[in-house]
N, C-alpha and C positions, 0 to 999 in steps of 0.2 A: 033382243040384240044387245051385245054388252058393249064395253068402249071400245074394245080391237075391231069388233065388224063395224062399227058407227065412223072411225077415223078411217080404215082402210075403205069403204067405201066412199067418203069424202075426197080420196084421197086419188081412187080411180075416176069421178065424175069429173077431179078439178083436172086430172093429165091429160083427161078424152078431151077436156076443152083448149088446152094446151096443144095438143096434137093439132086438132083441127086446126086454130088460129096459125101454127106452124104452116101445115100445108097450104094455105088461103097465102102466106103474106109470104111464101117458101123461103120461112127461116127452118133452115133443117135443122138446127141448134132447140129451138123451142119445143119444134117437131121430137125429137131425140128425148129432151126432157120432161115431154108429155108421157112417151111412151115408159117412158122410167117409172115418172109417178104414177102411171096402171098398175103397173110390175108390181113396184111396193104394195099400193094399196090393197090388191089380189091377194099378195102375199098376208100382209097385216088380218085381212077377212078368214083367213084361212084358218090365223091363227086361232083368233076369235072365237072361229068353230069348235077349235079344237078344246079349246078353254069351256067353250060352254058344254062339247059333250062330256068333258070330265067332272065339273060342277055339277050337272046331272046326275053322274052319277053315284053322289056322295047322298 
């Protein structure tokens, strides 16, 4: 796992937590910015992937 999948992962566990405490205390604001930082993080993993299957291929 290189450092794009290690922070995007980080990065979805900390929005899921986000999410959650949103809906528990229904701030929709936190809720919203949790979901966000999934998105990113997803994103960021994906990249990671891709980094790593091209470094593979070398």
């Amino acid at each position: 796992m290189n450092e794009d999948q290690t922070k995007g992962k980080t990065k979805d566990v900390v929005g899921s937590a986000k999410e959650t405490f949103g809906k528990a205390t229904g701030d929709d604001e936190t809720k919203r910015s949790g979901q966000a930082d999934q998105a990113e993080g997803k994103v960021q993993k994906g990249v990671g992937k891709v980094k790593d299957a091209f470094s593979d291929k070398k």
